[in-house]
C-alpha positions as CSV (number, residue, x, y, z in Angstrom):
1,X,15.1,1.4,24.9
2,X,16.6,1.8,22.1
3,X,16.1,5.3,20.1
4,X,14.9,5.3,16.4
5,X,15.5,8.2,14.7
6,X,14.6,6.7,11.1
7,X,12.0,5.2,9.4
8,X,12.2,3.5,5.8
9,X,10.6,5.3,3.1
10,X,7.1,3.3,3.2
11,X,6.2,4.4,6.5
12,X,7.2,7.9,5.7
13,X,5.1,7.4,2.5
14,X,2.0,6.1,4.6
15,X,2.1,8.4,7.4
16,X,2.5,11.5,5.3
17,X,-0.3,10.2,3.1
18,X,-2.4,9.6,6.8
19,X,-1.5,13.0,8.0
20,X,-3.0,14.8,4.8
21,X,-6.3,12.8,4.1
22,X,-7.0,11.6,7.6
23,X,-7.2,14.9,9.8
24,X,-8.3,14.0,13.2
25,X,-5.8,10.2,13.8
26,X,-2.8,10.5,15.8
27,X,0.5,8.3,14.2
28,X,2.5,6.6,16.0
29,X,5.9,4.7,15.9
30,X,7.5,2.3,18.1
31,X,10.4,2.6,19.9
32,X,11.6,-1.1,18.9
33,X,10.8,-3.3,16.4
34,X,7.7,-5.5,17.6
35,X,5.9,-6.0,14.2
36,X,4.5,-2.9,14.0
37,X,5.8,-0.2,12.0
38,X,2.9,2.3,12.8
39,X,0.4,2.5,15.0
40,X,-2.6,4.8,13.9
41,X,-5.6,6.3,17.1
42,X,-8.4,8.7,16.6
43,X,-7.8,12.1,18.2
44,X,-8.5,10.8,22.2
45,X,-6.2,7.6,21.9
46,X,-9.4,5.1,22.5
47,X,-9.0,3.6,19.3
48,X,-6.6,2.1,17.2
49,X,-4.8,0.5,14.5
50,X,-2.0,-1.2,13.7
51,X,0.2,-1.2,10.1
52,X,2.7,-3.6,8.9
53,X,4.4,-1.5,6.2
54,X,6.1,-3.1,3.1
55,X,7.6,-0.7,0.7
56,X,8.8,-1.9,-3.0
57,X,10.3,0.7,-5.8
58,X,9.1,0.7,-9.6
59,X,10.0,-1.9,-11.6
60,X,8.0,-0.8,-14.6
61,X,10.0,1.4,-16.4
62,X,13.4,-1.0,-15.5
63,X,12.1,-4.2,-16.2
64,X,8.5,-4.7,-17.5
65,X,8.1,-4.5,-22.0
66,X,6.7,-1.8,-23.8
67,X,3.2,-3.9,-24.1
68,X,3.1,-3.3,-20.0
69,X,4.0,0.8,-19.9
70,X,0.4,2.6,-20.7
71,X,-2.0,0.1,-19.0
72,X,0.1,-0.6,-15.7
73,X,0.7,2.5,-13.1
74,X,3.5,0.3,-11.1
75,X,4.7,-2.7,-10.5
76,X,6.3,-3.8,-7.3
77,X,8.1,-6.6,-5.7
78,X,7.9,-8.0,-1.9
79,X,9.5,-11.0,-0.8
80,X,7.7,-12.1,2.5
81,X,8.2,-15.2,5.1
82,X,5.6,-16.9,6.3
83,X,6.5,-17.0,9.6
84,X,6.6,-13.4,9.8
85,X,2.6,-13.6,8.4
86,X,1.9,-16.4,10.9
87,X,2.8,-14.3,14.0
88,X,2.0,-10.6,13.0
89,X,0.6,-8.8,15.7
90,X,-0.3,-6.2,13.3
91,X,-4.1,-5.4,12.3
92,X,-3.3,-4.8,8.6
93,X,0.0,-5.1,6.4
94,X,0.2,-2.3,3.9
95,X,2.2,-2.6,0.6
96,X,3.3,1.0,-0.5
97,X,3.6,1.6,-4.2
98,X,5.6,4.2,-5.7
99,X,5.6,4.7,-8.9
100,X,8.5,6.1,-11.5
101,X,6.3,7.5,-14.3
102,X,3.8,9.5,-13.1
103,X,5.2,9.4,-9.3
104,X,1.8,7.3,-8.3
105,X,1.5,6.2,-4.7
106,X,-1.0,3.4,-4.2
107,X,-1.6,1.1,-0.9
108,X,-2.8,-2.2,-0.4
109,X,-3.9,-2.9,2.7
110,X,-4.5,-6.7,3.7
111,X,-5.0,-8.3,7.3
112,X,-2.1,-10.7,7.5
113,X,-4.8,-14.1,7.9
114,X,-6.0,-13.1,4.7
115,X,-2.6,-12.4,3.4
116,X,-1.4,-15.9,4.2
117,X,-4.9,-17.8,2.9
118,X,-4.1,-15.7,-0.7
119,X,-0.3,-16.3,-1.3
120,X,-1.1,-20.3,0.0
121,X,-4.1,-20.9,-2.5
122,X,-1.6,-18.8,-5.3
123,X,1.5,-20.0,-4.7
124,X,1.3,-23.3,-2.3
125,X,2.5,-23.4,1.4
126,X,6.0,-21.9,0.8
127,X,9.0,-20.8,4.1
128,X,8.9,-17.6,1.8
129,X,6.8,-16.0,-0.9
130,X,7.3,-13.6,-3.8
131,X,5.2,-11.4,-4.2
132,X,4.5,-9.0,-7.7
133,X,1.8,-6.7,-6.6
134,X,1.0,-4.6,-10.1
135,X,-1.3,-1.6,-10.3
136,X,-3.2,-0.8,-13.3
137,X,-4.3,2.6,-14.9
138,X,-7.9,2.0,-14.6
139,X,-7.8,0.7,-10.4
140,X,-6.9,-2.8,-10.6
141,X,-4.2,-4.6,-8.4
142,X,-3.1,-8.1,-9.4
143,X,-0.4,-10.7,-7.5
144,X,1.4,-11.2,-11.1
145,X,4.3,-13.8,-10.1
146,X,4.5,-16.8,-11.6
147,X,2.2,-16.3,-14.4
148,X,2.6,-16.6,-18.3
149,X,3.1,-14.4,-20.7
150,X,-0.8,-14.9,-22.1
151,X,-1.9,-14.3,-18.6
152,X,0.6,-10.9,-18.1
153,X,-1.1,-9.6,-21.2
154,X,-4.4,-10.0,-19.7
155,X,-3.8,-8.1,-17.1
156,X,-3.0,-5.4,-19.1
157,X,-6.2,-5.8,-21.9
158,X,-8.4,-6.1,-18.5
159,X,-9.5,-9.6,-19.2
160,X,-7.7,-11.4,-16.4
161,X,-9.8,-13.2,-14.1
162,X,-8.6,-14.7,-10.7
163,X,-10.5,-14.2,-7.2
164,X,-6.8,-15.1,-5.9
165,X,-4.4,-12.8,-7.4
166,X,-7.1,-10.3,-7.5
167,X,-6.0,-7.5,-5.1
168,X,-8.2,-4.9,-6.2
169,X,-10.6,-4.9,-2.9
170,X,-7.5,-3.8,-1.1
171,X,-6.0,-0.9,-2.9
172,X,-6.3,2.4,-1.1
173,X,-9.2,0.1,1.2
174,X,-9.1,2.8,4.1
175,X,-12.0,1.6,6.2
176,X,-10.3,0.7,9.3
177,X,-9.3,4.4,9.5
178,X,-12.1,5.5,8.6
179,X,-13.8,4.2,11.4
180,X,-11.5,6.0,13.9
């Protein structure tokens, strides 16, 4: 076994965020990389759950126009291979969002079949998908890649409508934790 002394800044993110709202779990990391980036029990160790953690910085500020900056909250960018969705052995994948203008931190936590079914219908059966997850003011999360301009600024006026891209159900969707 190999020792791991570090962990990237989205499991830091989500296991600080854990340890403060989630008082009785127990977080764990592996010792080697298996899929799992954290594994999450109640207080006795009966129960479980296991995270896939992606982590993106802001790109609102750097690369989104002035129309995006009061309705959005972030804006982030994965880039995911299928394979890697196919054979997770993870309960959930969490995308962590961190964002530059109000230093936000928002979570959207999927189970990897339902992952897979949403980036297929959205974006076809691709070897590798990109992913634009964007966070607005008023709760709404949104796969944005690949649309318009039109469809962009609907986002932002809250008149966008696709079951899809439609992420919403999933940000800061804590259930499984919950239940531990």
């Amino acid at each position: 076994m190999r020792p791991i002394f570090t962990i990237h800044a989205g499991e830091f993110l989500l296991g600080a965020h854990l340890e403060k709202v989630f008082k009785g779990i127990n977080i764990w990391i592996p010792a080697k990389d298996t899929g799992v980036d954290l594994l999450i029990t109640d207080r006795g160790n009966k129960k479980a759950v296991s995270f896939q953690v992606k982590f993106s910085r802001d790109f609102l500020t750097t690369h989104m126009d002035a129309m995006f900056q009061n309705p959005f909250r972030v804006c982030g960018w994965f880039s995911l291979e299928r394979q890697k969705i196919v054979r997770s052995t993870a309960d959930y994948w969490v995308f962590v969002l961190i964002g530059s203008k109000k230093r936000s931190r928002d979570f959207i936590l999927i189970e990897p079949a339902e992952l897979l079914r949403r980036l297929d219908a959205i974006h076809g059966k691709q070897k590798r998908f990109q992913l634009y997850l964007w966070v607005t003011e008023k709760e709404r999360c949104w796969d944005a890649r690949g649309l318009s301009k039109l469809e962009r600024r609907q986002i932002a006026e809250y008149i966008f409508e696709d079951k899809d891209r439609d992420f919403t159900a999933y940000l800061g969707d804590w259930h499984m934790v919950e239940g531990l």
